[in-house]
N, C-alpha and C positions, 0 to 999 in steps of 0.2 A: 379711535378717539377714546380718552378715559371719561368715567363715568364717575359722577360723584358716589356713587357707592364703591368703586373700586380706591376713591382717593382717602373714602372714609376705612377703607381696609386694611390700606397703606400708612395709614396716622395710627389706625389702634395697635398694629402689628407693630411700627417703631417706639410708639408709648409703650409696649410690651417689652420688648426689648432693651429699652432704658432703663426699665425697672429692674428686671431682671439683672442686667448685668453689674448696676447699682449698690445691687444688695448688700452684697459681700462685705464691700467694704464702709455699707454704713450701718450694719451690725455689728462691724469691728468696731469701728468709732464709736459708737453707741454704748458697746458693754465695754469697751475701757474708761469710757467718760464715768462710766456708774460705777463702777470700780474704786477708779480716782475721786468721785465725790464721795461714796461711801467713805474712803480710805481720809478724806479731809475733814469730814462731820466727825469720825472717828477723834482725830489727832486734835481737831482747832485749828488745824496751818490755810489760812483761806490765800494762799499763790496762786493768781494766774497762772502761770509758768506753768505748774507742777500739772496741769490738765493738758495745756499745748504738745507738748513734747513727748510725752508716751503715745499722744492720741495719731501723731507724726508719722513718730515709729510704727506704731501698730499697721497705719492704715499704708504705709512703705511696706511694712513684713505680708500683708494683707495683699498688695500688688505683686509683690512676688508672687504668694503662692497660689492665686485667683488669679493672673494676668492671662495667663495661656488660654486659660477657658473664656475669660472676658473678650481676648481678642477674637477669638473662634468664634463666639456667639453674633458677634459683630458683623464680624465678616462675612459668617454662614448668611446674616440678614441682609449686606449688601448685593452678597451673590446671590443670592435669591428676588433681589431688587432689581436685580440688573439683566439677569436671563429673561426676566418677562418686560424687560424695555420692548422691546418689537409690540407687545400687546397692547404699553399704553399709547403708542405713537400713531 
C-alpha cells in the first residue's frame, strides 16, 4: 500500500520534473520577449504582432533543439514511475 509520504514524493519529484523540463523554453520566450520590447521602446512601433511571432519561432527553434533532452527527461521520470508500480500496489 502507498504511503502518503511516498505520494508526497511522487508529487515533488513530478513538480521537479515539470520545472525542469519547462525551462528551456520559457527562458527562450522570455529573452526574446525582452528583446522585442527593448527593440519596440527603442523604435515607438507598439505591434502586437511584432512580440507574437519571433516569440513563436523562437520557442519552435527552442523545441527543436531542447526536444530530445525534454523527451528523455520525461520519460526517464515515467520509467522510473513505472518500475516501482509493484511497490505502490
Amino acid at each position: 500500500m502507498i504511503t502518503e509520504g511516498q505520494v508526497l514524493d511522487i508529487a515533488r519529484d513530478a513538480i521537479y520534473v515539470i520545472i525542469t523540463t519547462s525551462a528551456p523554453l520559457l527562458i527562450v520566450s522570455l529573452v526574446v520577449g525582452l528583446i522585442i520590447s527593448i527593440f519596440q521602446t527603442v523604435t515607438s512601433i507598439q505591434e502586437q504582432t511584432l512580440t507574437f511571432v519571433p516569440k513563436i519561432l523562437a520557442v519552435f527553434a527552442g523545441m527543436m533543439l531542447f526536444g530530445a533532452w525534454m523527451l528523455n527527461n520525461m520519460s526517464s521520470f515515467m520509467i522510473d514511475l513505472w518500475s516501482d508500480f509493484s511497490v505502490y500496489v
